[in-house]
N, C-alpha and C positions, 0 to 999 in steps of 0.2 A: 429483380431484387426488390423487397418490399422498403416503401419507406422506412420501416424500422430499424429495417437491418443493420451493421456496422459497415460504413467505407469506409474503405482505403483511403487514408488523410493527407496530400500531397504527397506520395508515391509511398508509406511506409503501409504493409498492410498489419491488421488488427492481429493478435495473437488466436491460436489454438491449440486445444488441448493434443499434445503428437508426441510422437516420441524425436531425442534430438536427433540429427545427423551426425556423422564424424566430426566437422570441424566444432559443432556446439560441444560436444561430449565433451572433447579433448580441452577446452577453453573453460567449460566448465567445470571440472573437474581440476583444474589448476589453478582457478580463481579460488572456491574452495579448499581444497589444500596447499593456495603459496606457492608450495614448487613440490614439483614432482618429476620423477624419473621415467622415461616409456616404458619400462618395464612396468610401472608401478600406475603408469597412465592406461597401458594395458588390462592390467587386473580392475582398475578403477572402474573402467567403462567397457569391459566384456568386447573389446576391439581386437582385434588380431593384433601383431607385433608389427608385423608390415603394414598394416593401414593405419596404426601408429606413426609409424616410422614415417611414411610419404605424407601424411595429413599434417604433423609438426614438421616436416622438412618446407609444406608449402609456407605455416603460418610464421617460420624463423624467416623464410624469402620476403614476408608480407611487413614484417618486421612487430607484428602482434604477441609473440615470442618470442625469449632472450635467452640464452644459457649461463646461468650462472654459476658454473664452475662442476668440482666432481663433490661426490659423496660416497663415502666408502665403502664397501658391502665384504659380503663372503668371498664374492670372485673379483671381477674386473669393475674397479670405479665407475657408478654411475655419473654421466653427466645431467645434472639436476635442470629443470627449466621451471621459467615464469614467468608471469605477464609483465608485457613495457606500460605502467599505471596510464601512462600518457599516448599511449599509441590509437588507441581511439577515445573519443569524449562524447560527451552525450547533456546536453542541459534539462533538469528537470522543474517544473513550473506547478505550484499547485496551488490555486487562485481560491484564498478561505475568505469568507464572510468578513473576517478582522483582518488576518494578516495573509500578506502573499513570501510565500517562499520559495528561494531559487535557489538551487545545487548543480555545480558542474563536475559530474562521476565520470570518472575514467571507468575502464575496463575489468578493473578488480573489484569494482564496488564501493570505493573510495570516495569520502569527498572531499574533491581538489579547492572547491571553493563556495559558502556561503553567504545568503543575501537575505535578509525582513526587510519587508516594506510592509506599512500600514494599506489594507483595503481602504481605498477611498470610499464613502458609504453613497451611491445614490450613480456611481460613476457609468456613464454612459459608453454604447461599443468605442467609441472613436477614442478616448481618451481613455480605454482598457486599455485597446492596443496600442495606443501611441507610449503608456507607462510602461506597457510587457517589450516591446519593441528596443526602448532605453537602459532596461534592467539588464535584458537578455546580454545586451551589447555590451554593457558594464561591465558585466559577470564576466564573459568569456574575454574580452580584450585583456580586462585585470588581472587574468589568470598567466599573463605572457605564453600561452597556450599557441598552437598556430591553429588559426578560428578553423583550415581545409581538413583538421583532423574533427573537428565536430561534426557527427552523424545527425546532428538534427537535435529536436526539442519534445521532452513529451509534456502534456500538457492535463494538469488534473483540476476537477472540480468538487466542491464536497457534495455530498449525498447522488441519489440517484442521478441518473441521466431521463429518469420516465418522469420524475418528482415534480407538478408544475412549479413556478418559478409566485414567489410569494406574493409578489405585485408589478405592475407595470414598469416600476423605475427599480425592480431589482436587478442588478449588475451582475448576475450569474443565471440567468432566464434557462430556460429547460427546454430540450430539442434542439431539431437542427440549428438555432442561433448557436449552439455551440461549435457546430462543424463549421460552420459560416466564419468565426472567428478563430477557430484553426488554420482555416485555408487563408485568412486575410493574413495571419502571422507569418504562414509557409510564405507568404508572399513577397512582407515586407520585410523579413530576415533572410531567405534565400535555402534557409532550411528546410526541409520536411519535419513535419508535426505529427505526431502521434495523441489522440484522446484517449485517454482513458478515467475511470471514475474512481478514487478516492480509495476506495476496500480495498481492490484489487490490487493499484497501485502500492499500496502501502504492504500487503503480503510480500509482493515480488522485491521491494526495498529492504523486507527484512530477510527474505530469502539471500540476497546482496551480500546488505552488510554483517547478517548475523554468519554466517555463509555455513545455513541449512543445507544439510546433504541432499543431492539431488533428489537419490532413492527413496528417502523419508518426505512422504504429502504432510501436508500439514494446512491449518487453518490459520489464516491473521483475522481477529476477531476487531472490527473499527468501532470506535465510539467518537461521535463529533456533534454535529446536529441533529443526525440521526443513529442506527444502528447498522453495519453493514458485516460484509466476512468477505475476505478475499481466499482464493483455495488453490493451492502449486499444489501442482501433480506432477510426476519426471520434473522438476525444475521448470514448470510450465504452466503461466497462471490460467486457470478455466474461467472461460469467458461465457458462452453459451450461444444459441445463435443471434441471439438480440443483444448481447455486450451485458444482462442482466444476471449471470449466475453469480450468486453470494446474495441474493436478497436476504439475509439473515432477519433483520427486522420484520422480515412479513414473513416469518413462521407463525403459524395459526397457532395460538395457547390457548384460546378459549375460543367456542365456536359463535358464539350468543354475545360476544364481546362486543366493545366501542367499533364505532366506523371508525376507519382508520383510512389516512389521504387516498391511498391505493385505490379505494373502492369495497375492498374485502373489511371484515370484521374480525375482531378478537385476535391483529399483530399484535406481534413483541412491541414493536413501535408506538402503537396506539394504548401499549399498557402498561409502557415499563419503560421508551425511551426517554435522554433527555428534555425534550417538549414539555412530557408530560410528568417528569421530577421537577421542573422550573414552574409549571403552571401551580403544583400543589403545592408548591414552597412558596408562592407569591398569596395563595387562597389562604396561605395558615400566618397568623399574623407574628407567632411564635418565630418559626420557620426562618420566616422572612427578617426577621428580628436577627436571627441566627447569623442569615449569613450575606446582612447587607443590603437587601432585597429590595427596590423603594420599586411598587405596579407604576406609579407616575414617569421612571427615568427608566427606560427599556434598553437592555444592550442585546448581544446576541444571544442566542441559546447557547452555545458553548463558553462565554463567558460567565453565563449567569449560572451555569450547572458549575462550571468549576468553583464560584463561588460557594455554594453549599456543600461542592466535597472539600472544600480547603475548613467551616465551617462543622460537617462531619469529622474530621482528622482532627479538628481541636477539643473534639470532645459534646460538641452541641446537639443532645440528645433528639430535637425534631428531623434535624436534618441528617441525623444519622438513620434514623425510623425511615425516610424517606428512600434512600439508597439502600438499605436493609430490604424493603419490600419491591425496589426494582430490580437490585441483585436475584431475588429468588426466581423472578421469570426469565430474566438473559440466564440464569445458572441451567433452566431449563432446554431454555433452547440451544444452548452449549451442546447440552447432553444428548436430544435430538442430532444436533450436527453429529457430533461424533459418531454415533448410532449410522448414520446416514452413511458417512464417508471412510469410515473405520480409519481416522488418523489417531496419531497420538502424541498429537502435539500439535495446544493451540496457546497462539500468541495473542497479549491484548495490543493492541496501539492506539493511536489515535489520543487527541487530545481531552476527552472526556474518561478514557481505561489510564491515560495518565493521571491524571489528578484525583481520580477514586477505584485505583485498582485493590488499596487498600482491602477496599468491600467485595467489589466485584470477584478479585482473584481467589480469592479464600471461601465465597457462595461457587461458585463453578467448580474448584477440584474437592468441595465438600458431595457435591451434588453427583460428581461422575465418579466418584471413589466407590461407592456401595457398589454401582451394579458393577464397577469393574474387578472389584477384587471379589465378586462371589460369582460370576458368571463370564466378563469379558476377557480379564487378563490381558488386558491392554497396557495398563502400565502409562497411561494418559500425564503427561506431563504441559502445566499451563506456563505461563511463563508473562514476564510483562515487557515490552521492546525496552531495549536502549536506546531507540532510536524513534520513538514516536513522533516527536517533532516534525522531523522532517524523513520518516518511511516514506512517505506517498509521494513527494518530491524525488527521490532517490531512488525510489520504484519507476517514478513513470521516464528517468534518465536510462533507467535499465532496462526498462522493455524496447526503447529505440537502439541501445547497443545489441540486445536480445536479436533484435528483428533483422539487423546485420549479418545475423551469423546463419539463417537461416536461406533457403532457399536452394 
């Protein structure tokens, strides 16, 4: 195995793209529809009636499955089933630049219990983990949960996992320091830890809570510091073999373009991410004017881009100019995607499609509507989470419940 490659994180291994087994189907497909009948869990997931029938009789013994009474049909009352919210848990952790957030998701995609803490700015490994260590504890004892039903913790970061790490005393460093502080967790909590990065996480969160039908792929489109795209296929986030598929940001748009961190020239990133809408809003003295902006007092990139979209939505023509002309290449590379993967249905998240999906959402289904309705007939529906905040938290809770059901 190359150093690059994904390990297995204190005993959970990483996902791939596969189709599910009986007990995933059965579980997911009840997660998604609530409750459902084996008749009806049958037709759901192309199962036999008897490999129905034995795979719900293991997961009611397991106690992961309830019966909730009957429901009446043509012939003989169905007895309806679905998930014990509490019967397995899963903590999710997604460690931002400003804020860390923590979710404790039961089995239906639920969240049993929330947490904000401020990112301390400058904070060193020892005193990560000793805060994530405390929170985690908080979180799940708070919950009157019994802690032997927690499957473990997933653990997210923002932007790339290849992205270097900005400066020496940045508290979110890039490479294995990240696995190193997974396994110290799995250590000091007793749980297995799952890494995962940000895009991804946050697709599998809205896959969760929005409860996207297995069948239908779809794209989660992330906006934070950078630009990314997470992408379920069968109910299954693609990973690739290096943990990097969904680099959204590094679609080439221009071939002659800016260098961009990567390496490569002419990304989305390099010409249209928030970076680069916060740098040209701090160079325009208008801009900057607009929407608070002072070059001397620096916050993060994600605060200072919401800044200018909160500034855009009131009406402040530079800073709308500015989103206007990053809109048009993400709208591009949207289209690109879809082209790529023939879904038809992409979601925005993240905290930067929250606070200027305004623009954003309205350049992308302008941008995929032509060639759709004269050549695709796809029928591309975008949409903007509920749940942005906290997708990528909730996501990476799910892919450790996920990872459960597998094997």
């Amino acid at each position: 195995m190359s150093d690059d490659a994904p390990a297995p994180v204190a005993g959970i291994a990483t996902g791939r793209g596969r189709r599910p087994g009986a007990r995933e189907a059965i579980l997911d497909a009840i997660r998604a529809a609530e409750t459902l009948s084996r008749v009806e869990l049958s037709a759901a997931t192309g199962l036999t009636e008897a490999s129905v029938s034995t795979t719900v009789r293991r997961l009611l013994d397991e106690g992961l499955v309830v019966e909730t009474g009957r429901a009446p049909s043509g012939g003989k009352p169905r007895t309806m089933l679905r998930l014990d919210p509490a019967a397995r848990i899963a903590v999710g952790v997604h460690l931002d630049d400003d804020v860390t957030t923590y979710v404790l998701t039961g089995q239906t995609g639920g969240i049993i219990a929330r947490m904000n803490r401020p990112t301390p700015a400058g904070a060193g490994p020892e005193a990560t983990l000793a805060r994530l260590v405390a929170d985690i504890a908080g979180l799940v004892d708070g919950s009157g949960i019994d802690r032997a039903r927690c499957l473990g913790i997933g653990l997210v970061w923002s932007g790339s996992s290849a992205r270097p790490a900005a400066s020496a005393g940045d508290p979110h460093p890039a490479g294995r320091y990240r696995d190193d502080l997974a396994r110290r967790l799995a250590g000091a909590t007793d749980w297995p830890v799952l890494l995962e990065n940000d895009a991804t996480a946050a697709a599998v969160g809205e896959y969760w809570v929005a409860r996207v039908e297995a069948a239908r792929p779809f794209a989660a489109l992330y906006m934070a510091g950078g630009i990314g795209a997470g992408i379920v296929l069968d109910g299954v986030a693609l990973r690739g073999r290096h943990a990097h598929a969904g680099e959204f940001g590094h679609l080439c748009l221009q071939v002659d373009g800016p260098l961009c961190w990567c390496g490569s020239r002419g990304c989305l990133e390099a010409l249209a991410g928030p970076p680069v809408v916060v740098a040209a809003a701090l160079a325009d003295p208008v801009a900057a004017g607009e929407a608070g902006l002072d070059p001397a007092v620096r916050r993060s990139t994600v605060a200072d881009f919401a800044a200018v979209a909160r500034a855009a939505r009131a009406g402040a023509p530079a800073c709308r100019a500015l989103l206007n002309g990053s809109a048009r290449y993400v709208a591009a590379a949207a289209e690109s995607l879809v082209n790529l993967l023939d879904v038809n249905l992409l979601v925005l998240t993240g905290p930067g499609f929250a606070a200027a999906s305004f623009v954003y959402g309205p350049a992308i289904t302008e941008r995929i509507a032509a060639a759709d309705a004269r050549t695709w007939r796809r029928g591309v529906s975008v949409t903007v989470s509920l749940a942005a905040a906290t997708a990528s938290a909730t996501g990476a809770a799910a892919l450790v419940l996920q990872s459960s059901l597998r094997g």
